[in-house]
TORZAKE-837813 format. One record per atom (N, C-alpha, C): x, y, z. Coordinates in steps of 0.1 Angstrom, whole numbers, plus 5000, padded with zeros to 4 digits. Example, Ala and Ser with C-alpha at 12.3 -4.5 7.8 and 13.67 -1.06 7.14 Angstrom:
513249435078 512349555078 513249675078 512849785071 513749895071 512950005079 
//
This chain:
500849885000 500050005000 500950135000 502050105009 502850215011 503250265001 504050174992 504650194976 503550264968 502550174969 501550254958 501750394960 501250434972 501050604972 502050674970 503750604976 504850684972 504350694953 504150624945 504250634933 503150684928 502250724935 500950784929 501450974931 502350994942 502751134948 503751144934 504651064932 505851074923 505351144913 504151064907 503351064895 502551224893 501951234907 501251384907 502551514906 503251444917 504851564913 505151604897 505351464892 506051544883 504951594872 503251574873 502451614862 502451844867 502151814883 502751974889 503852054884 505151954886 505852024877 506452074860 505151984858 504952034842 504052134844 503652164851 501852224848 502752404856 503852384866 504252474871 505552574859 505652484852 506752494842 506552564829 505152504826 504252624817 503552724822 503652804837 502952884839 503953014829 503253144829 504553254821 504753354835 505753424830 506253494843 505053574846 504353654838 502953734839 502453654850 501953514850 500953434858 501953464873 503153404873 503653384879 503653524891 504153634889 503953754891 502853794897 501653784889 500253814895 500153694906 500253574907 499953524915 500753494928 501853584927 502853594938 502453714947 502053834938 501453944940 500053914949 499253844946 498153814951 497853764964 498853664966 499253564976 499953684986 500553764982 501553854992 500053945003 499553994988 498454074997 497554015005 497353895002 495953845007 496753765024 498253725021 498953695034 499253835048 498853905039 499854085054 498654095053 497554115051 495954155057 495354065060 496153925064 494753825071 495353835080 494053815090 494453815109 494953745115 495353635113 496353555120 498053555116 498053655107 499453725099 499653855114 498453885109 498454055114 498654005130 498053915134 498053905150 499253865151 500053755147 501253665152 502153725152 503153695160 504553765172 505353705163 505553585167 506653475158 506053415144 507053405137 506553345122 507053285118 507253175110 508653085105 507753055089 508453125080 507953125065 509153025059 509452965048 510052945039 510953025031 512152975028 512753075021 512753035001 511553094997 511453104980 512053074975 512752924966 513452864954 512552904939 513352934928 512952884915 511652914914 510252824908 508952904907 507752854918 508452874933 508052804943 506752994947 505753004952 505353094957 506353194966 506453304963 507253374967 507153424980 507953434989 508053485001 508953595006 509753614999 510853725004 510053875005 508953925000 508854055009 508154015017 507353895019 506453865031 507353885040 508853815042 509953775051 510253945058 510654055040 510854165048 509454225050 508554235051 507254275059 507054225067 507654065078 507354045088 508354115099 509654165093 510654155099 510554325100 510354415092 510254535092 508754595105 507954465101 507054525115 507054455135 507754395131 508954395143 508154255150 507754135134 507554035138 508453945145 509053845153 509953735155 509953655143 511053635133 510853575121 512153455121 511353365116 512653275115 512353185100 513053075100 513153035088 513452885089 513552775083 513852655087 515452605082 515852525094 517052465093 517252345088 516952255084 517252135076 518452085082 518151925086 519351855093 518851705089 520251615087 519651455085 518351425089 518051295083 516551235086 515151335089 515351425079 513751485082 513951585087 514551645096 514551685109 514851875103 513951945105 513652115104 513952185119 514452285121 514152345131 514352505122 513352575138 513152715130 514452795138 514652865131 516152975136 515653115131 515953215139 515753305136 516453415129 515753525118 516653585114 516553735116 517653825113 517253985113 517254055101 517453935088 517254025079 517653865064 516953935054 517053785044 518353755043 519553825042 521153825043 521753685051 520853705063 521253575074 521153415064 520053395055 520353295050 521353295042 522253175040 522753105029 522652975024 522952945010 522552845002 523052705018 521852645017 522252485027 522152375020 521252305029 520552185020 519852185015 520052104999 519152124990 520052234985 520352314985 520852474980 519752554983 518852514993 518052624998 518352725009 518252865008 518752935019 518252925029 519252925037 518852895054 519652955066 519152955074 520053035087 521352965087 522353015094 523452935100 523452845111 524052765115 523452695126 523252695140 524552855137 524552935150 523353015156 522553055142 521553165150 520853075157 519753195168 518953135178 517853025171 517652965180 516552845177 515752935182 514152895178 512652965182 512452875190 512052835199 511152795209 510052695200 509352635200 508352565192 507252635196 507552635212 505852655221 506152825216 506352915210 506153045208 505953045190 506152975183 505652995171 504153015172 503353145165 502253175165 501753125151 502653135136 502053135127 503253035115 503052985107 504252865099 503452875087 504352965075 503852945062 504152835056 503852755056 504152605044 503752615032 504852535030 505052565014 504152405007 503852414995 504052264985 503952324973 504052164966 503852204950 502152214948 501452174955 500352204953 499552164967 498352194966 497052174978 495752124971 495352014979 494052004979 492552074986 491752024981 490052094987 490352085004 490851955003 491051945022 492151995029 493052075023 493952175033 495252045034 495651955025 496651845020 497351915011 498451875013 499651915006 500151834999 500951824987 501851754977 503251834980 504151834990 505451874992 506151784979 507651804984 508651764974 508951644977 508551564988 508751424990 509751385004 510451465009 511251465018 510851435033 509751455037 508951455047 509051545060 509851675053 510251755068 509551815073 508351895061 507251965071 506351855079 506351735074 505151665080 505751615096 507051595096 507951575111 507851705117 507751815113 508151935116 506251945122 505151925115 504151985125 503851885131 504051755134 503551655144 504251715160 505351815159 505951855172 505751985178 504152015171 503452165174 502652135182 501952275185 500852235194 499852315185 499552235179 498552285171 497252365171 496852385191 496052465194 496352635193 497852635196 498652765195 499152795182 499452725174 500552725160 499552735148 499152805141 498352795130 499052785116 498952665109 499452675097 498852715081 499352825079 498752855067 499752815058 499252745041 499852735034 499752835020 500852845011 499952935005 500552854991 500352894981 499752824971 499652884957 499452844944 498852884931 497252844932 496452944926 495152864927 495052744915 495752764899 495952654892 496152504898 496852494912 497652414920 496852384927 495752414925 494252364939 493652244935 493952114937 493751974932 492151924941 491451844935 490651794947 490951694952 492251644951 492651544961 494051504962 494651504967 496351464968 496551324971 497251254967 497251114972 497951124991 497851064994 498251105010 498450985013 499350965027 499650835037 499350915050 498750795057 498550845071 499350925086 500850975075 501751035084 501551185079 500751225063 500751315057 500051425068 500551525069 499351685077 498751685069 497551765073 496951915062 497452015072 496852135066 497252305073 495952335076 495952425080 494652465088 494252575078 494852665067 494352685058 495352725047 494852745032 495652745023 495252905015 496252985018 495553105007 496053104991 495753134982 495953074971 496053234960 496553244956 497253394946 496953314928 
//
């Protein structure tokens, strides 16, 4: 059973990253644009102290002025660390500079900066290649965000994902370790 769904996700990956590969920079643009505005005026952005977003590869939804708009209004901002087997932690930064290329070649803190606290994360943008009707993600296969929210407290930590609306599937194939987010905004 297990195999099947690894190969049913494989299969949805790479039809996403066709479908992400023909978008044009116009699409791309407007729906980065969209996603920015619709993330800094919703209220659980506007409320949250601490925030731990993603740091934007290639034609991934963009985040870097979310990062300097959280940091400019004197959010706690951090970013994720990547380490063997899965394993994310959030570190904090004072400015996008702090990351450099890590694992994966994604930028990321150094390993010195501060760690966040788990129990004080208020808000966690998650990223995927795409989202379903049920708030399910299609990540890249690695399994860090899904290790990374089973160690929240989900009553305090709200996770929004954000998204292409092209990229809004009605169903993801999933295994029983898979999260959803509590909600998905979509540009």
């Amino acid at each position: 059973m297990a195999a099947n769904i690894k190969l049913k996700k494989q299969a949805f990956r790479e039809q996403v990253f066709a479908e992400i590969a023909a978008f044009s920079e116009d699409e791309i643009a407007a729906s980065d644009n969209a996603v920015f505005e619709r993330l800094i005026s919703h209220p659980r952005y506007k409320a949250a102290e601490c925030v731990m977003f993603y740091y934007s590869v290639n034609r991934e939804v963009e985040t870097h002025r979310a990062i300097e708009h959280a940091l400019a209004s004197g959010k706690t901002t951090a970013l994720p660390l990547s380490y063997p087997k899965g394993i994310m932690k959030p570190k904090i930064i004072a400015s996008l500079s702090d990351a450099k290329p890590g694992r994966y070649g994604i930028p990321a803190p150094d390993e010195t900066a501060q760690e966040l606290p788990l129990s004080e994360l208020d808000l966690v943008i998650v990223p995927a290649l795409a989202f379903d009707k049920n708030n399910y993600r299609l990540g890249y296969g690695g399994g860090y965000y899904d290790r990374f929210v089973v160690r929240l407290d989900r009553r305090k930590t709200y996770l929004l994902g954000i998204g292409r609306r092209e990229l809004l599937l009605p169903k993801v194939p999933r295994d029983r370790h898979d999260c959803s987010v509590d909600e998905v905004i979509l540009g």
